[in-house]
N, C-alpha and C positions, 0 to 999 in steps of 0.2 A: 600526328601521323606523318610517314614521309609520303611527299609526294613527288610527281613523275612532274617534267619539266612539264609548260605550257606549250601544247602541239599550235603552230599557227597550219589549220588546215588551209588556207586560202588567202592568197597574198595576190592582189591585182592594182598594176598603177590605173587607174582612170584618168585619169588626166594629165598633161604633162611630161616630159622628156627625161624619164626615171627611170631605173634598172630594176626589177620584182629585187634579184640579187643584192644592191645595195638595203633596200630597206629587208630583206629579209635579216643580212649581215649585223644588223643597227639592233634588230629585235633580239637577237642571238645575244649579243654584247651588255645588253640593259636586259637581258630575260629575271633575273632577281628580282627585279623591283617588281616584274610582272609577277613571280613565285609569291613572293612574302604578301600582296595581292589574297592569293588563292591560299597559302596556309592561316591565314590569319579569318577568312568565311567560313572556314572547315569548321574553326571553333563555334560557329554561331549554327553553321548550316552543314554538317557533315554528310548529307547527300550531295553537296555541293558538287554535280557533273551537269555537264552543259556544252553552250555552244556561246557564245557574244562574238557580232558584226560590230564590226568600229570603222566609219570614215574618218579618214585623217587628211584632215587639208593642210599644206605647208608650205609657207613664202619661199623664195626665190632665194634665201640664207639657211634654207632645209630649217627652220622652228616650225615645229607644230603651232597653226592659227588656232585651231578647234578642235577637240575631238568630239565626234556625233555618236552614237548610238543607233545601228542598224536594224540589230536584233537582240533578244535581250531572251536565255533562255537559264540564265546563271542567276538570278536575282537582283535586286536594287546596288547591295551592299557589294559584291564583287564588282559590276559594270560600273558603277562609281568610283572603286578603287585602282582598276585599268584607264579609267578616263584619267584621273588626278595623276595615274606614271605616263600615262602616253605623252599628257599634255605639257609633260618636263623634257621631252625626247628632240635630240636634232640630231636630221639626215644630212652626215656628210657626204664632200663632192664638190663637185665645180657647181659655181653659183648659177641658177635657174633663169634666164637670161629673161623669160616671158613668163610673167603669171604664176598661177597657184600650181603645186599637183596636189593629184588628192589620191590615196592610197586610200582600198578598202580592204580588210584584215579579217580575218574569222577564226577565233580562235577554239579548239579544242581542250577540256577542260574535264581527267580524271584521277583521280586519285589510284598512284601504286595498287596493285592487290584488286581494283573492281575493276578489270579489264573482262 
């Protein structure tokens, strides 16, 4: 089935000297690898709608250190599959002069036609 892009309902820097903007821009640019994610659960799980929180903590060179698991309302096999793209993802920009930031994410997650 086609599906509707991945909504990031909630985008928040928590930490550190980062623009929502920039990492909104990064998600946008890499959103495929988040899609192919959600079209490839559909097949096992075709109710597949939901919500998944992701912290994202990232050095001072924008690499993702970690990604954590906030909330998990999408199942094991999707929030696994956003963990394993996020954790390939780097935020550009000028290099982070102090410390971690840590961005928290909530994404939105339906399929075309069940709106």
């Amino acid at each position: 089935p086609e599906t509707a892009p991945i909504g990031f309902s909630d985008i928040q820097v928590l930490q550190g000297p980062l623009e929502v903007a920039i990492v909104h821009k990064e998600l946008r640019r890499r959103q495929e690898s988040l899609r192919r994610c959600y079209a490839f659960s559909l097949r096992e799980h075709p109710e597949g709608q939901g919500k998944v929180g992701i912290l994202l903590p990232f050095n001072e060179r924008g690499r993702v250190t970690e990604a954590l698991i906030s909330e998990n309302r999408v199942g094991e096999y999707l929030s696994g599959c956003l963990l394993s793209a996020l954790r390939r993802f780097r935020f550009p920009g000028k290099p982070i002069s102090k410390g971690q930031v840590q961005v928290q994410l909530e994404f939105s997650l339906k399929e075309v036609g069940n709106e």
